[in-house]
C-alpha positions in Angstrom: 7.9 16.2 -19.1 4.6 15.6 -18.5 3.5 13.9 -15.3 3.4 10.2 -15.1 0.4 8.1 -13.7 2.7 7.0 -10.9 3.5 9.8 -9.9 0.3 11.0 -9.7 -1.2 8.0 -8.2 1.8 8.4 -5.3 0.8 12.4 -4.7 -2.6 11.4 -4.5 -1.9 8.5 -2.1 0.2 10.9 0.2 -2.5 13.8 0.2 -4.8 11.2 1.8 -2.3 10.5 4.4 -1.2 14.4 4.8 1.8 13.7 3.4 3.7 14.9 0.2 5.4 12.8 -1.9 9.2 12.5 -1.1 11.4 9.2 -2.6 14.6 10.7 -1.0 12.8 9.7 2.7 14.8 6.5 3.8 15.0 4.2 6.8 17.7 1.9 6.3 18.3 1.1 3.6 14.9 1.2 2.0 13.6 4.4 0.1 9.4 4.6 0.8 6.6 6.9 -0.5 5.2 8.0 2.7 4.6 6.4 6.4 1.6 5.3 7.5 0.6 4.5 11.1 4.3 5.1 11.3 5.6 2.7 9.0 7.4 2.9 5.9 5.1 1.8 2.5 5.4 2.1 -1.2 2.7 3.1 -3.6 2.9 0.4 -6.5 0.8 1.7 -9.9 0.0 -2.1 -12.1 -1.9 -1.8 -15.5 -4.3 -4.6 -13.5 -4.9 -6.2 -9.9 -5.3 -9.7 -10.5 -9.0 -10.5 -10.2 -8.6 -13.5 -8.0 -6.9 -10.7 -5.4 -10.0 -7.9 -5.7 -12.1 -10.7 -5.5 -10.9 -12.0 -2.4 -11.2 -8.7 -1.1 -15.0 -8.4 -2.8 -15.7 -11.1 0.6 -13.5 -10.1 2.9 -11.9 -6.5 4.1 -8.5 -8.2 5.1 -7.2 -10.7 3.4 -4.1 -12.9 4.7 -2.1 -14.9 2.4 0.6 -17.5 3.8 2.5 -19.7 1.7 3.5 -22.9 2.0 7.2 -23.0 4.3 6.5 -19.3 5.1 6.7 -18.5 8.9 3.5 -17.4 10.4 5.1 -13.8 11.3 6.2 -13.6 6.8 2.5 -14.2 5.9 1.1 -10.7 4.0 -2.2 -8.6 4.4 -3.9 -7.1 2.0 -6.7 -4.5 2.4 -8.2 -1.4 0.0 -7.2 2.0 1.5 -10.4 2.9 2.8 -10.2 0.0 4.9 -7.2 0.7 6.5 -8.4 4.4 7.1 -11.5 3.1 8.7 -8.5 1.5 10.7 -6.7 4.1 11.2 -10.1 6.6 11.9 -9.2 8.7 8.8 
């Protein structure tokens, strides 16, 4: 079986992070792809980003989206990679 985009996309993803792919790592409950800065994340592979979202980022480097009734601490970032390995000084 030949390898599948998100699979690739996940491997690649890891490398950068010196990390190998592994979806039997858990913490709880939850199953993740790799940790970064220590924390558990998933690598998610869409056909398409919606543009409104890489054109946010087009402005801005971080992006953070609250909606409405959502505590302050449940509001979500968004950032390219590079930008968080700028962060990280990768």
């Amino acid at each position: 079986m030949g390898d599948r985009t998100w699979k690739a996309l996940e491997r690649r993803i890891c490398r950068r992070f010196g990390q190998e792919r592994n979806l039997e790592q858990t913490r709880g409950d939850t199953t993740y792809d790799l940790l970064v800065a220590g924390l558990p994340a998933n690598v998610k592979h869409r056909k398409q980003i919606p543009g409104w979202l890489t054109e946010a980022l087009d402005s801005e480097p971080v992006v953070i989206w609250h909606g409405r009734y959502m505590a302050d601490d449940d509001s979500v970032i968004t950032m390219r990679l590079t930008t968080l390995e700028q962060i990280l000084d990768r």
